[in-house]
C-alpha positions in Angstrom: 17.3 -10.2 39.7 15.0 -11.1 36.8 14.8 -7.1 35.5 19.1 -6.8 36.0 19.2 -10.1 33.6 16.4 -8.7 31.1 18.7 -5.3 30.9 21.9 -7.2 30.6 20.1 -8.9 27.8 19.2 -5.7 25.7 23.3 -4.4 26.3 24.3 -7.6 24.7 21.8 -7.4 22.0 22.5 -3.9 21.4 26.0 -4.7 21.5 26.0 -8.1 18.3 23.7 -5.6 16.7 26.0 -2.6 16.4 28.2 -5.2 15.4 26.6 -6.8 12.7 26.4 -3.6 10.8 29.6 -2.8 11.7 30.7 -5.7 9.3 28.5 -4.1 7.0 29.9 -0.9 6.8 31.1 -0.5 3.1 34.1 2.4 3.0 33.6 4.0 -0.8 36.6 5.6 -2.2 37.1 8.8 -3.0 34.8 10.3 -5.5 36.1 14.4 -5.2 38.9 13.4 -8.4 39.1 16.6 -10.9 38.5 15.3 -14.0 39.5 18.2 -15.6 43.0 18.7 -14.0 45.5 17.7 -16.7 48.5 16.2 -16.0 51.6 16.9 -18.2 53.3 14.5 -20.3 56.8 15.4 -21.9 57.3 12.5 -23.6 54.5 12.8 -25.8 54.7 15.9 -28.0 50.8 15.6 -28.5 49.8 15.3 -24.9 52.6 17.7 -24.2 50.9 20.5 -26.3 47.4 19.6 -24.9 49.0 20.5 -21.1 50.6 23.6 -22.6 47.5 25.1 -23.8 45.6 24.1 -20.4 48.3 25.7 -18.5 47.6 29.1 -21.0 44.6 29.3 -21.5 42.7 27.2 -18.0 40.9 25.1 -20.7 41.5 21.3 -20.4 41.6 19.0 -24.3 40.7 16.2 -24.6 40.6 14.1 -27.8 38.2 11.8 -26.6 34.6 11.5 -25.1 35.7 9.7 -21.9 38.0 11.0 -19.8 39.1 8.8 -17.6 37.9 5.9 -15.3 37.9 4.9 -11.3 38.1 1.6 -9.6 34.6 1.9 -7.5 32.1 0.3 -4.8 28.1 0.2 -5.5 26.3 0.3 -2.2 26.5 -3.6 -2.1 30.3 -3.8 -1.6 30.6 -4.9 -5.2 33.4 -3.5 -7.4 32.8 -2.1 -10.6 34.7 0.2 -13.1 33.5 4.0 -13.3 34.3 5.8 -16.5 33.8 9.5 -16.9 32.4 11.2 -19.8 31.8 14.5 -21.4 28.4 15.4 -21.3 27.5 16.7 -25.0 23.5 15.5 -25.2 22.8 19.1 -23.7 24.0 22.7 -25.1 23.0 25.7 -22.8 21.5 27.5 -25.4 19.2 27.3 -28.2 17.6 23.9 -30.2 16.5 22.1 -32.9 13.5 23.9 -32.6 11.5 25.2 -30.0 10.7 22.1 -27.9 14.1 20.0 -28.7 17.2 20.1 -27.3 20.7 19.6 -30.1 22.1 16.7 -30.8 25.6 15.7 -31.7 27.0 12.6 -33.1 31.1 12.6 -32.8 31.7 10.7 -35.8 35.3 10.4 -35.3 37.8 11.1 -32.9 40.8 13.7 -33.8 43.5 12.4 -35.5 46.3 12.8 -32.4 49.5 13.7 -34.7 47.4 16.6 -36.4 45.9 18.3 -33.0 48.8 20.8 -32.3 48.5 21.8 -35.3 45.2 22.6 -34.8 45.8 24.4 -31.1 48.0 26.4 -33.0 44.9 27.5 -34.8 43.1 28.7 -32.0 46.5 30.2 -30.2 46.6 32.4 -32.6 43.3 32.9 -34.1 40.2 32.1 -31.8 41.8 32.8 -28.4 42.1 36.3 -28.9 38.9 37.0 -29.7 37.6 34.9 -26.6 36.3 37.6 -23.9 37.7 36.7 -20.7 33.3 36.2 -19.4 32.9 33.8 -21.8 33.6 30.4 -20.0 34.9 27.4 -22.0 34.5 24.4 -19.1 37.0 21.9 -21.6 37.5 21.6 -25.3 36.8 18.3 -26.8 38.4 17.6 -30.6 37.1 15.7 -33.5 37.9 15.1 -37.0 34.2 14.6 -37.5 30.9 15.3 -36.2 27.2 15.4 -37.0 24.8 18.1 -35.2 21.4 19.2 -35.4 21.6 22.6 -33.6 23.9 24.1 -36.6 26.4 22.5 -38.6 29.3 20.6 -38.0 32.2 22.4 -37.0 31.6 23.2 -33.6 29.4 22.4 -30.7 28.7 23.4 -27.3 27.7 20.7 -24.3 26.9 20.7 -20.8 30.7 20.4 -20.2 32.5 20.1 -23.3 33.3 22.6 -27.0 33.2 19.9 -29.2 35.4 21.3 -32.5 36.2 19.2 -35.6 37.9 19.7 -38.6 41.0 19.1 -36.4 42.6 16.6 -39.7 41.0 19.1 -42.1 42.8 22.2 -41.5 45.9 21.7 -42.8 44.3 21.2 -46.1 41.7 24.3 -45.7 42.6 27.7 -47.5 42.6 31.1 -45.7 38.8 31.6 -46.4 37.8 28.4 -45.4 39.6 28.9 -41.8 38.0 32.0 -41.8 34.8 30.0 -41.8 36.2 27.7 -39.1 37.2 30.5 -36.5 34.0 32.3 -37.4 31.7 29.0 -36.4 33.8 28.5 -33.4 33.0 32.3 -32.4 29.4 31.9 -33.1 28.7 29.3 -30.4 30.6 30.7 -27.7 29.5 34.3 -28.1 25.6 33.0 -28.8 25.3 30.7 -25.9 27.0 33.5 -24.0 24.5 36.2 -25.1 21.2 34.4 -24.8 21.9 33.0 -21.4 22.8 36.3 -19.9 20.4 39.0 -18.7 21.8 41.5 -19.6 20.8 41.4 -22.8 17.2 40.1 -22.5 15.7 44.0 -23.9 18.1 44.4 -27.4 17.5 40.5 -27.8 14.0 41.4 -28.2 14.3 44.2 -29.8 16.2 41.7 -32.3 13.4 38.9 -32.1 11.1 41.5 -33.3 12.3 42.8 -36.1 11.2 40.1 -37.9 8.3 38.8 -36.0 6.5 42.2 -35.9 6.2 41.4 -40.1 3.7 38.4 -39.1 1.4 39.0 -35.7 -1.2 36.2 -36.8 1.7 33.2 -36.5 4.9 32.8 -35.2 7.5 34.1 -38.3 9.9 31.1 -36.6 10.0 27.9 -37.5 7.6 28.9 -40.3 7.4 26.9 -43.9 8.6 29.6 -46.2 5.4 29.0 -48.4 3.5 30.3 -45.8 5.2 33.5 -46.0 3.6 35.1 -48.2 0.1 34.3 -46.4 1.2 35.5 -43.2 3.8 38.6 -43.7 1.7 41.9 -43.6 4.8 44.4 -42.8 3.9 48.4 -43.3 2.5 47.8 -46.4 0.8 44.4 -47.6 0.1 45.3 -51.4 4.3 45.5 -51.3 5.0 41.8 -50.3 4.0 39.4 -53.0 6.4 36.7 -52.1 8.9 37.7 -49.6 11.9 35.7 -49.1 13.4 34.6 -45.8 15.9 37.7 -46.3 13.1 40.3 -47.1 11.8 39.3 -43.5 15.2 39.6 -41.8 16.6 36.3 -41.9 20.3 35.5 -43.3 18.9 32.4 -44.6 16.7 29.4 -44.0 16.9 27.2 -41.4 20.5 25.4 -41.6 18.8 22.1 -40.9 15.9 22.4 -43.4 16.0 24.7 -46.4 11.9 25.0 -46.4 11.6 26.5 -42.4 12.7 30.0 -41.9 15.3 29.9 -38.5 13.6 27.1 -36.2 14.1 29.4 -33.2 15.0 33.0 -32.1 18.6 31.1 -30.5 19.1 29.7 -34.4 18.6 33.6 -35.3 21.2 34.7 -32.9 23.8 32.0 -33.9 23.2 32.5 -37.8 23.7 36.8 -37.1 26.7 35.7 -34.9 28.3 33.4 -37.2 28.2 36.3 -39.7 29.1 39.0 -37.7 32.0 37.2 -36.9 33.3 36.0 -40.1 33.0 39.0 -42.6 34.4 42.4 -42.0 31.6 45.2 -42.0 32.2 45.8 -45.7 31.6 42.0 -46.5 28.5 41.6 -44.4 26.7 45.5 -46.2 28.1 43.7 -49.8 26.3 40.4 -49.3 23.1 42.1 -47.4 22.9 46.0 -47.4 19.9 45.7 -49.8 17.7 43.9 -46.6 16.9 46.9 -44.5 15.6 44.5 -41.7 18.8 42.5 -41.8 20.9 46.0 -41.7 18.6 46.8 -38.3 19.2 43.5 -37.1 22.7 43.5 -37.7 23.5 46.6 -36.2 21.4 45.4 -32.8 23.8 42.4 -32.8 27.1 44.4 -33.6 26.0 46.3 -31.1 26.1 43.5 -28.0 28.8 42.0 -29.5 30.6 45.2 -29.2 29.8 45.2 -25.4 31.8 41.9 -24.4 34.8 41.7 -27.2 
């Protein structure tokens, strides 16, 4: 009798327990929303044009950082107010240097009467030249931003193209938009190129050009001083003081005029940038006298060609 009363005992006791943390139990909402799924608005001309070029193009807009926000529960039943951002702290490619990651600062948001205006800009001048491989996960617009990975007109995140200038352009002349699309160009077909295989042997090939001039240190991220310490090339006695485009270089770091390009990913965008901006006539005008910018060039025009 004593054992059937000791078992009936557990049962019960098994049953207040199961129970008890049955009152526990917390049911969480559901966290599977698309963030990137735009809804359309017809009423608002802006928002309007934003859900035409998503429905075009497969590319959400956004004009600002966060994107929207959920009514939640933490793991204590409290309620609290999620709110979901782009994430822009990391770009796929590339760095400050070679042991940093970019950095962008949105400065200001876009200015939401002059953003179709600006898709307009892209319809017809950056979409086209957009390879369907090249994946743009949402496009986030500014009328100003600060970045350290390579000036300020676009930017790309984890997530997000940042692009400013949207308040700008209608002010800009035809040369200056030029400069726009071909910034725009440079980070999608850089990042693009230097995370894909298939281009790991001509990216070296490109890397080398200018680093085979200097085997005792590094030729990136170098203090153009040193150049002329470190540069042997074919012929030493030739050298003297080579500049940054006698060693293959466009130009000097764009975030510090006394480093040559901090990394070979900064090489790739500045080559990209150029490529993609002047005609082939332009780019032999302002650097046909470089023969290790012409070889470098025509290694780049050369993957480029491969994915237009």
């Amino acid at each position: 009798m004593k054992k059937i009363k000791y078992i009936l005992g557990i049962f019960l006791a098994g049953i207040a327990l199961s129970a008890c943390q049955s009152e526990e139990t917390t049911d969480f909402p559901d966290y599977s929303k698309n963030w990137f799924e735009l809804q359309d608005n017809p009423s608002d001309s802006v928002d309007h044009a934003m859900y035409q070029f998503y429905q075009d193009y497969n590319i959400p807009v956004f004009a600002n950082d966060t994107i929207g926000s959920q009514q939640r529960i933490d793991v204590f039943g409290k309620e609290y107010t999620h709110y979901e951002k782009l994430t822009l702290s990391y770009s796929m490619g590339g760095g400050l240097s070679a042991n940093s990651s970019p950095i962008v600062t949105i400065n200001t948001f876009a200015t939401r009467k002059n953003i179709p205006a600006f898709l307009r800009f892209l319809r017809e001048n950056v979409m086209p030249a957009v390879p369907k491989g090249i994946h743009i996960h949402s496009i986030l617009l500014v009328d100003k931003m600060t970045s350290q990975a390579f000036g300020n007109d676009a930017f790309k995140g984890l997530n997000t193209l940042v692009l400013s200038n949207v308040s700008d352009l209608p002010g800009m002349d035809d040369n200056q938009k030029k400069a726009i699309r071909g910034s725009i160009l440079r980070m999608l077909y850089s990042d693009y190129i230097t995370n894909s295989e298939d281009y790991t042997s001509q990216l070296e090939k490109f890397y080398n050009v200018s680093r085979a001039l200097c085997v005792e240190k590094d030729i990136y991220n170098m203090y153009t001083g040193y150049l002329r310490y470190y540069v042997t090339g074919a012929d030493p006695s030739n050298w003297g003081h080579p500049t940054v485009q006698e060693v293959g270089f466009l130009n000097a770091d764009p975030t510090n005029s006394y480093y040559t390009p901090s990394s070979p990913f900064m090489d790739v965008m500045m080559y990209c940038e150029a490529i993609l901006t002047y005609s082939e006539n332009e780019f032999q005008e302002l650097y046909g006298q470089y023969p290790y910018i012409m070889e470098k060039y025509n290694i780049l025009k050369e993957i480029l060609n491969t994915i237009r």
